[in-house]
C-alpha positions as CSV (number, residue, x, y, z in Angstrom):
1,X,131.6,135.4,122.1
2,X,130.6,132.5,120.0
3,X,132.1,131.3,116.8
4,X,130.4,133.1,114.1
5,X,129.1,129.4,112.4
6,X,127.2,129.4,116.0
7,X,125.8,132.4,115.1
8,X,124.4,131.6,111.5
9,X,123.9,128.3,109.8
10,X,126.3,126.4,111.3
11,X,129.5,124.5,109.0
12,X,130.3,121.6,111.1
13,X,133.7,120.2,111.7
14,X,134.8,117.0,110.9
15,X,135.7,114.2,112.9
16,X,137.7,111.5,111.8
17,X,138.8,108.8,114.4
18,X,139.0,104.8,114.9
19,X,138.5,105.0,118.6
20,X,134.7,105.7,119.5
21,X,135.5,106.8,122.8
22,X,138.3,109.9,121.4
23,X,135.4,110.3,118.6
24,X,133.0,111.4,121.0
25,X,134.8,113.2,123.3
26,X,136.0,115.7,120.7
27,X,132.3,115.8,119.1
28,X,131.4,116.4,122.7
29,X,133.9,119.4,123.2
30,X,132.9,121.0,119.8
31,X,129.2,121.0,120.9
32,X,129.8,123.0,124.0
33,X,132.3,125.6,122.3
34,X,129.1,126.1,119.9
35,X,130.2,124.2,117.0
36,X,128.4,121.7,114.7
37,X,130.1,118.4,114.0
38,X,130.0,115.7,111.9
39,X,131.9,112.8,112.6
40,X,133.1,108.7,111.3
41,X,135.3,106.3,112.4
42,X,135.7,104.8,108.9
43,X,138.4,106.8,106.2
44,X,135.9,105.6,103.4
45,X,132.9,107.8,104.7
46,X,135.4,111.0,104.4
47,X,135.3,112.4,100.7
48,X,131.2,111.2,101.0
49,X,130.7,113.7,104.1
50,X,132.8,116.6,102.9
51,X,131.1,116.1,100.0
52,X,127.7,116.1,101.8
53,X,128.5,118.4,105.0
54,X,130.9,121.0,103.4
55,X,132.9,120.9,106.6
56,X,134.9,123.9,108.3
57,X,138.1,121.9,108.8
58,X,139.2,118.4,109.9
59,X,139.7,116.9,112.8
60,X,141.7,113.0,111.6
61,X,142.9,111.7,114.4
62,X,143.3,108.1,113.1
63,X,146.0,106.0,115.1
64,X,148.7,104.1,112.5
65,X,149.3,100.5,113.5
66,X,152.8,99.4,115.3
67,X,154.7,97.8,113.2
68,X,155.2,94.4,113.2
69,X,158.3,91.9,112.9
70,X,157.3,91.4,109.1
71,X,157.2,94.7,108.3
């Protein structure tokens, strides 16, 4: 059975990740379970699309830098 957003108008999920490649493979695995997607790599684009898409949820799967020796 398919979500029930694949059934109507769909809400789309949110994407939130630096790396373009992880980006599109969860955009890619939300598309074949049925479900719409919206998706960024940059944190400043967020409150703007949940503003504009209304999403579902959020997917953030941003990567925090290693720390360095000055830090």
């Amino acid at each position: 059975m398919r979500p029930r957003a694949a059934r109507e108008e769909r809400t789309p999920i949110l994407v939130v990740d630096d790396d373009p490649h992880a980006r599109r493979h969860v955009r890619d695995a939300l598309a074949a379970a049925g479900y719409a997607q919206a998706a960024t790599g940059e944190p400043g684009q967020v409150s703007r699309l949940v503003e504009a898409k209304h999403p579902l949820w959020c997917c953030w799967t941003w990567c925090c830098r290693a720390p360095t020796a000055s830090s």
